[in-house]
C-alpha positions in Angstrom: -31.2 -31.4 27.6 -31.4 -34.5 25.3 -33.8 -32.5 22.8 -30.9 -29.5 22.8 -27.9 -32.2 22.3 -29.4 -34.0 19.7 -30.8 -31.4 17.7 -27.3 -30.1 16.0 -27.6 -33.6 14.3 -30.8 -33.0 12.7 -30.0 -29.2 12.1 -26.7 -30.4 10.2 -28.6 -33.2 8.2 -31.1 -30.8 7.2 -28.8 -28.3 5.9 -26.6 -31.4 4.1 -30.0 -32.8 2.0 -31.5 -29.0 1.8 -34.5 -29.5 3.6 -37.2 -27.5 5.0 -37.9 -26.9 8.3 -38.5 -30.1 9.9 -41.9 -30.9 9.5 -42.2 -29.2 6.4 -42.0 -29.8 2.7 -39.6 -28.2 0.3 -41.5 -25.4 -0.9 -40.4 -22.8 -3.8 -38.2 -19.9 -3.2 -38.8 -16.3 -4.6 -36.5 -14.8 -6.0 -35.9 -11.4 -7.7 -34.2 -9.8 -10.6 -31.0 -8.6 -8.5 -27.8 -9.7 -9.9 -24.0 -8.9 -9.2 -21.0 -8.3 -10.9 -16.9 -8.0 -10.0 -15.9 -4.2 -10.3 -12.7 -5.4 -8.9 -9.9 -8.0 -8.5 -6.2 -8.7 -8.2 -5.9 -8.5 -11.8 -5.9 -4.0 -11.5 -3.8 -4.3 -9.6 -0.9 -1.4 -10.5 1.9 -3.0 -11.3 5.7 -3.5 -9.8 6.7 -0.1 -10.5 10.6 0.5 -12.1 10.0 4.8 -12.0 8.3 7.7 -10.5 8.0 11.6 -10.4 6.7 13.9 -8.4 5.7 17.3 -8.7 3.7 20.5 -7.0 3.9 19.3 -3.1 3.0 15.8 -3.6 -0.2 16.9 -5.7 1.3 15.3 -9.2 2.2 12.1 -9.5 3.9 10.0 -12.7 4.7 6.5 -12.2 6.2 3.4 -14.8 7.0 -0.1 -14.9 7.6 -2.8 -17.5 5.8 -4.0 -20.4 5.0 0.2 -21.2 2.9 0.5 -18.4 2.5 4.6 -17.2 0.5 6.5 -14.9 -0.3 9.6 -13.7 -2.1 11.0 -11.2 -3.1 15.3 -10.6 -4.6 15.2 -7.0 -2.0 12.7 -5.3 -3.3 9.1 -6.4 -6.5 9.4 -5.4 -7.4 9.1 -9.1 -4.8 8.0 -11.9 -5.1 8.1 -15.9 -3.2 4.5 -17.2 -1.6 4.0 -20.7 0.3 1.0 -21.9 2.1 1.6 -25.0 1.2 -0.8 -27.6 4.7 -1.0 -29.2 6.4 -1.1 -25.9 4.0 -3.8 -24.2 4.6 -6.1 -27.7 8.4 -5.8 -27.1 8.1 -6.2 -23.8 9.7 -3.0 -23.0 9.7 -1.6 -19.4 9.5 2.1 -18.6 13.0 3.5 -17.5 12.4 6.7 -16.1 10.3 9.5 -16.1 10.5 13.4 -16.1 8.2 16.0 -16.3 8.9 19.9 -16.6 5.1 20.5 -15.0 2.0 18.5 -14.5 1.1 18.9 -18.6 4.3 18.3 -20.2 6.8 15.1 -19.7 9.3 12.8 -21.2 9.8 9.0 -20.1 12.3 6.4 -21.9 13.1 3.0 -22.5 14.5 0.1 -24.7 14.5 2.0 -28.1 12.0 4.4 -26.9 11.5 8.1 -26.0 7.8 9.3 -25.8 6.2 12.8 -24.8 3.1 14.0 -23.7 1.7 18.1 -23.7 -1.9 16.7 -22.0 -0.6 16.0 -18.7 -0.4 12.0 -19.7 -3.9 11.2 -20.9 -1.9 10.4 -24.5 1.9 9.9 -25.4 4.0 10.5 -28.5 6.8 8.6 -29.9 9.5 11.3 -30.3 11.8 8.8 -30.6 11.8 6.5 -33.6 14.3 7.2 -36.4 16.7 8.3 -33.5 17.3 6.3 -30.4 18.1 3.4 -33.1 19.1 0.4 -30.6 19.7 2.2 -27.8 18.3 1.5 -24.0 17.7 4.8 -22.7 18.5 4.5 -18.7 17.5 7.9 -17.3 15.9 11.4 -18.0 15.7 14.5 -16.5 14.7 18.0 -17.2 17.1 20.8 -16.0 14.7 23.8 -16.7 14.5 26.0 -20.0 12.5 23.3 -21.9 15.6 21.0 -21.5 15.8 17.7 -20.9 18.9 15.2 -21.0 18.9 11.6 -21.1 21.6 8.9 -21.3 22.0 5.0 -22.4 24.5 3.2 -21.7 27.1 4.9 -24.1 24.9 7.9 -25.3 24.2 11.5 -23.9 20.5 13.1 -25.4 20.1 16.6 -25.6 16.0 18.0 -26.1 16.2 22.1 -26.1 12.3 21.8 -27.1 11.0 20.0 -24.3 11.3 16.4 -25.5 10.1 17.0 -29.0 13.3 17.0 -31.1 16.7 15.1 -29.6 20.5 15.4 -30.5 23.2 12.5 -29.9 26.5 12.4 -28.5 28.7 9.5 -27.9 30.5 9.8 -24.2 33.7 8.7 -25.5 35.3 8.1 -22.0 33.0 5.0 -21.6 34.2 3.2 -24.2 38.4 4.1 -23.0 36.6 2.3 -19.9 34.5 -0.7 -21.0 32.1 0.5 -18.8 28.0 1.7 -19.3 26.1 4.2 -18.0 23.6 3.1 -14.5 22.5 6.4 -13.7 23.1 10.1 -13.7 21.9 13.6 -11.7 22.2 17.3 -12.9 22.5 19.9 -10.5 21.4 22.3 -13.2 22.0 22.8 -16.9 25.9 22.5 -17.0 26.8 20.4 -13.9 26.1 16.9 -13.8 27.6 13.4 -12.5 27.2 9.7 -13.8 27.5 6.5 -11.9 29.1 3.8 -14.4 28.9 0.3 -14.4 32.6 0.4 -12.7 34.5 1.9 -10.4 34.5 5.2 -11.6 32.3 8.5 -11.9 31.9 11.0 -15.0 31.5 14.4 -14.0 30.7 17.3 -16.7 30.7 21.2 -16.1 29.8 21.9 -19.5 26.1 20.0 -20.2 27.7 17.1 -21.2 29.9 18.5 -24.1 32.7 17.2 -21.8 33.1 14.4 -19.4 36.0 13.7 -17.0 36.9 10.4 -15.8 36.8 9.9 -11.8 38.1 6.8 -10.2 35.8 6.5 -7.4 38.3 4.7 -5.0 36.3 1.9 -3.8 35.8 -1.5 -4.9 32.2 -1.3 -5.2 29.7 -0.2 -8.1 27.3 2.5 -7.5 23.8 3.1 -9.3 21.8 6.6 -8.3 23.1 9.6 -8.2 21.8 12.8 -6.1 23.1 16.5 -7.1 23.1 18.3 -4.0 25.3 21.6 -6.0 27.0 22.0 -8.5 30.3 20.5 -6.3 28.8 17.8 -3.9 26.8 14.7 -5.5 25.9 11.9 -3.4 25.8 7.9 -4.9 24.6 4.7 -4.0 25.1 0.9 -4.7 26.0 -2.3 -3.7 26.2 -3.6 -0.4 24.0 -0.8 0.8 26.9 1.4 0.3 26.4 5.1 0.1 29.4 7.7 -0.7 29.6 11.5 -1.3 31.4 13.5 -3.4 32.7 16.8 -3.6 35.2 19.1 -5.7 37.3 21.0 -2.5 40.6 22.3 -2.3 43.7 20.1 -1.0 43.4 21.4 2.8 39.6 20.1 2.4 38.2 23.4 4.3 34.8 22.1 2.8 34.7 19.5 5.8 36.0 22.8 8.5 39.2 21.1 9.2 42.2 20.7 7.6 43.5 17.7 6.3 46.4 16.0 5.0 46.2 14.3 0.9 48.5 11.0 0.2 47.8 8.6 -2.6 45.7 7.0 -1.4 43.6 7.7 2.3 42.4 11.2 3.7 44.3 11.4 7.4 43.9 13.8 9.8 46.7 15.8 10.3 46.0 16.2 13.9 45.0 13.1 15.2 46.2 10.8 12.2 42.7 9.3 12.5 40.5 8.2 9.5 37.8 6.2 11.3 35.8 9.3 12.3 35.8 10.1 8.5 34.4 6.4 7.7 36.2 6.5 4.4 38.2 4.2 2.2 40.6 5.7 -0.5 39.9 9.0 -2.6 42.1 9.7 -5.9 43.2 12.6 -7.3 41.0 12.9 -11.0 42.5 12.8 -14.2 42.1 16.0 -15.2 42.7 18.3 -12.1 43.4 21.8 -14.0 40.2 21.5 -15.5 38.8 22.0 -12.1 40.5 25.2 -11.2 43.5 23.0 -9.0 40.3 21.3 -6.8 40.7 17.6 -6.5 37.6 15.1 -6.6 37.4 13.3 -3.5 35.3 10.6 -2.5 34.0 9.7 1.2 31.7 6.6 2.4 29.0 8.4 4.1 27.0 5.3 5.5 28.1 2.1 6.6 27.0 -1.1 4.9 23.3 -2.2 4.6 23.9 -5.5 3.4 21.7 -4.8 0.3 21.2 -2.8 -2.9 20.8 0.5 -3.0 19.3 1.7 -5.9 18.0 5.5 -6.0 19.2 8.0 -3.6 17.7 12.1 -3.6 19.0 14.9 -1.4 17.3 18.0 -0.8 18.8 20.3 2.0 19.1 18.3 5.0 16.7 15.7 4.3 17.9 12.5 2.4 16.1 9.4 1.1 17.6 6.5 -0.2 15.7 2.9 -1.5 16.7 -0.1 -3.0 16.5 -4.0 -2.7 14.5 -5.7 0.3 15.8 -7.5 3.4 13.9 -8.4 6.2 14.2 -5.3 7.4 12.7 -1.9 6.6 13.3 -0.6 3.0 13.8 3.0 3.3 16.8 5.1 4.4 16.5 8.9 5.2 19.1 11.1 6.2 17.8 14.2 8.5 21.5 16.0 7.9 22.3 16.2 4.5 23.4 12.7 3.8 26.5 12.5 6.7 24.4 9.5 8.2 21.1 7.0 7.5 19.0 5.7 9.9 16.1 2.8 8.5 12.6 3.6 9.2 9.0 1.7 8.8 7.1 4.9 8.3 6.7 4.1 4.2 4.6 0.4 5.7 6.3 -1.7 2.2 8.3 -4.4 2.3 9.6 -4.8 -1.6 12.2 -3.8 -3.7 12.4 0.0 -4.2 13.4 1.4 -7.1 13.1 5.1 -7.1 13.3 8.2 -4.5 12.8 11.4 -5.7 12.2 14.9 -4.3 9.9 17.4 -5.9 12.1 20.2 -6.8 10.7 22.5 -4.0 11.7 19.7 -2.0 8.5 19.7 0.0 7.5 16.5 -0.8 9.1 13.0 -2.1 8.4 9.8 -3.9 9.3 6.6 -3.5 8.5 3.8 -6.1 8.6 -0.2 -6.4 7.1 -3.7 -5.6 5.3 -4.4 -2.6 6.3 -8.2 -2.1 3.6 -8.6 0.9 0.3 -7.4 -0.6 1.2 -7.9 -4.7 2.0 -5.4 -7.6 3.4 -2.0 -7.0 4.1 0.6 -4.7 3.8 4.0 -4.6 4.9 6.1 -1.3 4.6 9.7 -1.0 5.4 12.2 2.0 6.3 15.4 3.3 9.6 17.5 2.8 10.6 16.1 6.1 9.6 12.5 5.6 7.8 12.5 8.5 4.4 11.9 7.3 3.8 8.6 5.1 0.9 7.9 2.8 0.1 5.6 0.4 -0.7 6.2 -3.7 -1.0 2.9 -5.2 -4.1 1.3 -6.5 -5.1 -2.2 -6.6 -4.3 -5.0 -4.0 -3.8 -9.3 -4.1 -4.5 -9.5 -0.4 -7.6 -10.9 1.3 -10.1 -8.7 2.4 -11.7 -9.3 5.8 -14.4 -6.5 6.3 -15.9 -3.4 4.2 -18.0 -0.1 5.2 -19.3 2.4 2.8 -19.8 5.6 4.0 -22.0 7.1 0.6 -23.1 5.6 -2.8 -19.1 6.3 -4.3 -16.8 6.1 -1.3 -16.0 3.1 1.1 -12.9 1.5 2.7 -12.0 -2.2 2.8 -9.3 -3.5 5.3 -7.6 -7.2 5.3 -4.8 -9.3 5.8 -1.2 -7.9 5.6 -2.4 -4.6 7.3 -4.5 -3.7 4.2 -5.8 -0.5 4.4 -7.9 0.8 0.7 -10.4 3.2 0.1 -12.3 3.9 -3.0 -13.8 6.9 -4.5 -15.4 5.2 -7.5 -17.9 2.4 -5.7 -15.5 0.3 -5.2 -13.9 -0.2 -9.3 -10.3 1.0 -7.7 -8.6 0.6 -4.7 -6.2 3.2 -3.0 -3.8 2.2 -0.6 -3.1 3.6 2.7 -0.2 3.3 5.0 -1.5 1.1 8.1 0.4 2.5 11.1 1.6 -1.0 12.3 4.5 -2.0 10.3 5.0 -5.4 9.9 8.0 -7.2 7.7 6.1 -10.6 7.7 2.6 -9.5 7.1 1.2 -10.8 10.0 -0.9 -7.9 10.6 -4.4 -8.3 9.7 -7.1 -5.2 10.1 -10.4 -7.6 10.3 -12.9 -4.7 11.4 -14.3 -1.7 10.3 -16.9 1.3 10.4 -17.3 4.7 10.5 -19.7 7.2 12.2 -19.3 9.9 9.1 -18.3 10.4 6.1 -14.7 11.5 7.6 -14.6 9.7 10.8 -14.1 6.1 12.1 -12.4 3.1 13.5 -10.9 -0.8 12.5 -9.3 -3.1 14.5 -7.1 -6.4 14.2 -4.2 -8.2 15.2 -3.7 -8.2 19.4 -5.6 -5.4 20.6 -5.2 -2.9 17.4 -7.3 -0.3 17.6 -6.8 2.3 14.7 -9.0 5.5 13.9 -9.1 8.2 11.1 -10.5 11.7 10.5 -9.7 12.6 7.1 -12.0 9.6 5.3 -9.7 6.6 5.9 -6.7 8.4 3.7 -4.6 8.5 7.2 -4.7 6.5 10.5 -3.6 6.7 14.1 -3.2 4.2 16.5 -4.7 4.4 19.9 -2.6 3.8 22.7 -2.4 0.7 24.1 -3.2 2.3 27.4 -6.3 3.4 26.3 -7.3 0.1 26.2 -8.7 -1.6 29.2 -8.5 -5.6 29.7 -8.0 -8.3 31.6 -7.8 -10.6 28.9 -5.0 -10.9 26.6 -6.2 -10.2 23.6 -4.8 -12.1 20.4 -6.9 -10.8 18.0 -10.0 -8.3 17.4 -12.5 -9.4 14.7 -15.4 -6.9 14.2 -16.1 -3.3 15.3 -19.5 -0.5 15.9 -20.3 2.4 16.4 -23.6 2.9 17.2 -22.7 6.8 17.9 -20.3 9.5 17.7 -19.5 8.1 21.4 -20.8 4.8 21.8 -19.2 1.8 20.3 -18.1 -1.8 20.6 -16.0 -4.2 19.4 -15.3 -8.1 19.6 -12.7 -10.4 19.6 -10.9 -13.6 20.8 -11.5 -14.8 24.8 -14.9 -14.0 25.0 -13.5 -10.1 24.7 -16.1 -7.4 24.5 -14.7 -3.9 24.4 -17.0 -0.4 24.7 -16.2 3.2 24.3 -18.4 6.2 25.5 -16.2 8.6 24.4 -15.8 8.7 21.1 -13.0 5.6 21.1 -10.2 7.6 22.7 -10.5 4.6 25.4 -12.4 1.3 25.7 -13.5 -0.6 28.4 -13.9 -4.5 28.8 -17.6 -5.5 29.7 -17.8 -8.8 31.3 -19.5 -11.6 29.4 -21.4 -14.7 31.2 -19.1 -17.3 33.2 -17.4 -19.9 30.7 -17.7 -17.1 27.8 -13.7 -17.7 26.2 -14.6 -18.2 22.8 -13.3 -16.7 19.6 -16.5 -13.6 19.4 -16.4 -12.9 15.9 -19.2 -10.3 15.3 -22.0 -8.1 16.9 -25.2 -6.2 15.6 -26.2 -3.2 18.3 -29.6 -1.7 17.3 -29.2 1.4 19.8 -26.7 2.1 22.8 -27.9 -0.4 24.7 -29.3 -3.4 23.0 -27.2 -5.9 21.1 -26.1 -9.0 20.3 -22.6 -10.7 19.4 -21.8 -14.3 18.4 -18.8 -16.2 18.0 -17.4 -20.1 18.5 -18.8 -22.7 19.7 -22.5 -21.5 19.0 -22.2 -18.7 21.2 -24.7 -15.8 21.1 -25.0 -13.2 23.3 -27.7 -10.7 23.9 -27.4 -7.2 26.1 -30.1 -4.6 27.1 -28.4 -2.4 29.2 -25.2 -1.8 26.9 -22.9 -4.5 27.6 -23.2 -4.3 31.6 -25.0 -7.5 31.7 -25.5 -10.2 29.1 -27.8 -13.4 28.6 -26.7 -16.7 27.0 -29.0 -17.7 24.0 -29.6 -21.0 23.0 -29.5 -22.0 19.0 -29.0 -25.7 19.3 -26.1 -25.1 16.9 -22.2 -25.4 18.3 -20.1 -24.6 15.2 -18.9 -21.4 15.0 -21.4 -18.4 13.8 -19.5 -15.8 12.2 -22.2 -12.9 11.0 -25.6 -11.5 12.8 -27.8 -9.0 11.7 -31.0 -7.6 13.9 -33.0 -5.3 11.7 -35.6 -4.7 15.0 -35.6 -5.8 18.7 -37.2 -8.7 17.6 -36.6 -9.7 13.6 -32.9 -11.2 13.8 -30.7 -13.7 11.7 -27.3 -15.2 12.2 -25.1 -17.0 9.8 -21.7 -19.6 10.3 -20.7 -22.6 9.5 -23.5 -25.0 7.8 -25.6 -22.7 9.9 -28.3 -19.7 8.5 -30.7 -19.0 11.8 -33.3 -17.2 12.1 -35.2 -15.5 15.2 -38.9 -13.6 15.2 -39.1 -13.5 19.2 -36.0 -11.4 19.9 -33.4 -14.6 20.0 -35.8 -16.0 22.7 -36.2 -18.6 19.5 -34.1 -19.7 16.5 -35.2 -21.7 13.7 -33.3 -22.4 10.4 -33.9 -21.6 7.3 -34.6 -23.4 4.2 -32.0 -23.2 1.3 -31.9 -24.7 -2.1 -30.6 -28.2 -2.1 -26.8 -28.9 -1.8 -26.2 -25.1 -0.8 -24.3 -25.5 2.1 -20.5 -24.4 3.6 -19.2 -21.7 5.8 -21.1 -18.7 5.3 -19.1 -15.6 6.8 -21.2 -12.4 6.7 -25.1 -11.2 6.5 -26.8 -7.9 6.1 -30.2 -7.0 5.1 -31.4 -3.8 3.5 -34.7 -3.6 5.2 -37.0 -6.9 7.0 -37.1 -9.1 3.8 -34.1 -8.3 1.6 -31.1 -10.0 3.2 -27.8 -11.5 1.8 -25.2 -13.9 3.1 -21.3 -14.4 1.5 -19.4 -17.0 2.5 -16.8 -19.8 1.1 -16.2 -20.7 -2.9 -17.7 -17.4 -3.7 -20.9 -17.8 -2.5 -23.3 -15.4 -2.4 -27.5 -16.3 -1.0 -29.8 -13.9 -0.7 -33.6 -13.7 0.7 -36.5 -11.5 -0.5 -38.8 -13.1 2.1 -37.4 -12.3 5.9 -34.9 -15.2 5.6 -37.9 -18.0 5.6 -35.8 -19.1 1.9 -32.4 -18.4 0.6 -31.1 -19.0 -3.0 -27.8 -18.5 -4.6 -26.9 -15.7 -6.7 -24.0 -14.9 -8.4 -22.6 -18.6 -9.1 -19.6 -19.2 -11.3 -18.5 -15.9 -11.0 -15.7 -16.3 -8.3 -14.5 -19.3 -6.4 -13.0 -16.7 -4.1 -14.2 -17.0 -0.1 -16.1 -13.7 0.4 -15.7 -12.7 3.9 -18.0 -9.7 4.4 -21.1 -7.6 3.0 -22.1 -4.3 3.5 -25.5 -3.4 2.4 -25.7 0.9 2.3 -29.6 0.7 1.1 -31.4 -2.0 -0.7 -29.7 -0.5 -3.9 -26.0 -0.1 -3.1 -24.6 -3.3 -1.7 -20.8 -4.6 -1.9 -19.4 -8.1 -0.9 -15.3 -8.4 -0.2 -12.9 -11.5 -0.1 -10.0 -13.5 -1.3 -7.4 -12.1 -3.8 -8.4 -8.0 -3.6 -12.1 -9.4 -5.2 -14.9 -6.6 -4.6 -18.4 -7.3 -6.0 -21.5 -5.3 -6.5 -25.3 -5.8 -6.6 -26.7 -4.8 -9.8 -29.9 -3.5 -8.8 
């Protein structure tokens, strides 16, 4: 017992002066050519978006933000084509809004800009100078036969040749008003409302030859605009208010009932009631002949969200309305027509929204902003009935806590803040995907993952998460919580796998060990030696039945019988041990803080190993592509690696990244990839 107590003490010293083995002298380490490199960090990160479009069922995808960034995507963000526009990114113009007549030809506009593309984005075309002059361009939109309009804050454009050639027109009625433009919808060529900077609307019925002043009746200042016809419009603004609009007759028969018209309130002439209406004032407009006797009125639809709204879209009886965060959800939708809003968590962002938009099918929508929790922008599409969530953006500033690779190309990383990427390029960019846990603080962390093909497989995380996907990692589904069998509460699950299409384990805090045998639709505690209530923090399972797992305090565990039973082995180490990898029953290493062991017997034995002098810290992860070729990541970006069984170690990769690199996943001896801190994702050069 004295030996095993005082042997941590020598085993730390060791490591602190870089020794050998004890009773050894410092011999030289081998070493081969292998290098690394950083294919990606926070730095690609997409960023905080001010725009989107969306076309053909969610397939096309066009996206801005400040500084002349664009992008566009043709298969639904799994891959996107990035300009920034030199002249725009040296004024430090942002990206108003975009439009697109089809996936080839579009229009976006800023600050003294309008720019075109005919190849689907790869290039853009000023089409602009020597006519927008001074003006900030605010919004665009094409309205079918090669048309496109656009507005500033005092200015109507007209293109008849799909963005190539523009006429001006002043909208006089602004000036009357000292007000500017903030946004504007067309419900086809002629038809078409604008949200001001004041309390008042412009509605035109002739393209825009024409506009008619509307007071809106409210004292509040609205800033989207959603056509739903040609007579209803719906707005949004401040203090999350969001009204409707519609030209109707003066007994109202557009709402099937008949109502009553004074000065200044809409009153039921049965009841005398206005609360079931939830409305404030409506006004006659200015101009009433000019809408064939109707009158303008003007009817809160949703009660106050105590934020900004600041892009509302309407198709049929599905509605979807973004704007400013709180600590609440950030999306609105509207299953019947717009009459009332409900918040959801389905779109898994928590930033400012800037833009919601329906293709023009209306089988698909877009919303567009800043993710405040994991960094940069966000990009959220889903289905006509925005029921069904995913995630478009690329890039992330989050930690990343494990990473599996399922071929040479395509992997997926998960981390802190429910981070969920994939990558279809080895790892260069980083998709995200909606985690199904929403979380308005972040405090969700995925910490595990692996996959048993190249379409199906698992991660887990915060309390007892459990999440699994069949399409490749692009979507995920939680299962149930009564799925999962334990009689310890479970904070947190660290690592996860599957040694088969039906056999699989995962670890986590309490001395937790969890099996499935059928496929993960339900797991099982398996009971772990007497006085086992340590953090277990990761597991190597050659087969079904034989494994090992290690965790705090020095803890290592072996099974031979698939979890049922489990012995205790001894390192003579008692900090925590945070990676293991067995490549045989016998030929084993582990890895943890100031700790690289190293067993030949099974785990019967460990021994450490000898590292170059002053190489030590917390080292996180291991993996080894065959008996002598192994790597460890760990803290301040380091990065050791073996070529002789683990008997030496030497660092590779310094100065690259000061980063902590959590995890390593080795796919052959070839095709390795190490994840951390800050999105970073490094590669072996071979």
């Amino acid at each position: 017992m004295r030996r095993i107590c005082f042997l941590p003490f020598v085993v730390l010293l060791l490591v602190f002066i870089g020794c050998d083995k004890p009773g050894t002298e410092e011999t030289e380490v081998p070493k081969d050519d292998t290098s690394w490199e950083i294919v990606n960090t926070s730095d690609n990160i997409m960023p905080s978006l001010s725009t989107g479009c969306i076309l053909n069922s969610g397939d096309f995808l066009a996206v801005g933000a400040g500084a002349g960034f664009v992008a566009v995507s043709h298969d639904g963000g799994e891959h996107w084509t990035t300009n920034i526009i030199a002249e725009m990114e040296e004024e430090g113009f942002s990206v108003n809004c975009i439009a697109f007549a089809d996936e080839q030809n579009g229009v976006f506009v800023g600050k003294r800009s309008i720019y075109r593309t005919t190849d689907g984005g790869v290039s853009w075309t000023d089409v602009g100078e020597g006519v927008v002059g001074e003006e900030n361009l605010k919004a665009v939109q094409y309205v079918g036969n090669n048309t496109y309009y656009a507005v500033s804050s005092s200015k109507f454009f007209v293109s008849t040749d799909g963005g190539n050639s523009w006429t001006i027109s002043d909208i006089s009625e602004l000036a009357s008003l000292s007000l500017g433009v903030n946004g504007v919808d067309f419900s086809d060529e002629n038809h078409g409302l604008i949200a001001t900077t004041g309390y008042y609307a412009l509605y035109t019925n002739d393209g825009g030859q024409s506009w008619f002043v509307e007071p809106l009746g409210m004292d509040t200042v609205l800033y989207s605009v959603a056509a739903v016809d040609t007579e209803v419009f719906y707005l949004c603004g401040q203090s999350g208010i969001i009204v409707s609009r519609s030209l109707v007759d003066t007994t109202l028969e557009h709402y099937d009932t008949t109502l009553v018209i004074d000065s200044m309130a809409i009153v039921d002439s049965v009841s005398g009631d206005t609360t079931g209406w939830n409305i404030d004032t409506t006004f006659e407009t200015t101009s009433v002949d000019s809408f064939d006797t109707t009158i303008a009125v003007y009817i809160r639809a949703a009660n106050e969200f105590d934020r900004e709204l600041r892009s509302i879209d309407i198709y049929g009886s599905y509605g979807i309305c973004v704007g400013k965060a709180d600590e609440d959800e950030t999306v609105l939708i509207s299953t019947d027509g717009g009459a009332s809003w409900l918040k959801i968590p389905d779109a898994n962002v928590y930033g400012d929204l800037m833009r919601a938009l329906f293709t023009p099918e209306g089988d698909a929508a877009i919303v567009v902003g800043s993710d405040a929790i994991r960094g940069g922008g966000a990009v959220r599409i889903c289905d006509g009935t925005l029921s069904t969530w995913k995630a478009a953006n690329y890039g992330t500033a989050v930690s990343m806590q494990d990473v599996v690779f399922v071929d040479f190309q395509n992997g997926i990383f998960v981390g802190k803040k429910g981070a969920i990427y994939t990558t279809n390029d080895g790892g260069s960019n980083l998709i995200a995907r909606v985690c199904p846990v929403a979380s308005d603080t972040g405090d969700v962390t995925i910490s595990g993952v692996d996959f048993v093909s190249s379409t199906v497989g698992f991660a887990v995380g915060t309390d007892s998460l459990i999440i699994k996907t069949t399409d490749g990692g692009k979507t995920w589904q939680i299962v149930p919580a009564e799925n999962i069998s334990s009689e310890t509460e479970i904070d947190h699950l660290n690592r996860i796998q599957m040694v088969s299409e039906d056999v699989g384990y995962v670890v986590g805090s309490g001395g937790v060990v969890l099996k499935t045998e059928d496929g993960g639709d339900t797991w099982v505690q398996k009971p772990v030696p007497d006085g086992i209530e340590c953090e277990l923090m990761s597991l190597c399972f050659l087969d079904e039945d034989e494994g090992w797992v290690v965790g705090g305090s020095g803890v290592v565990l072996h099974t031979s019988n698939g979890g049922d039973t489990w012995e205790q082995q001894i390192t003579g180490v008692n900090s925590s041990l945070t990676g293991v990898k067995f490549v045989s029953s016998t030929d084993g290493w582990i890895c943890g803080n100031m700790a690289i062991l190293r067993t030949t017997d099974g785990g019967n034995n460990w021994e450490f190993a000898q590292i170059e002098p002053n190489l030590f810290g917390h080292f996180r992860d291991i993996d080894f592509s065959d008996s002598q070729h192994g790597w460890i990541v760990g803290n301040f970006g380091y990065i050791l690696h073996t070529v002789d069984g683990g008997d030496t170690w030497y660092r590779q990769a310094e100065g690259m990244t000061e980063n902590n690199l959590y995890a390593i996943y080795v796919l052959d001896g070839s095709h390795i990839w190490a994840t951390g801190d800050a999105g970073i994702v490094m590669k072996l050069v071979p």
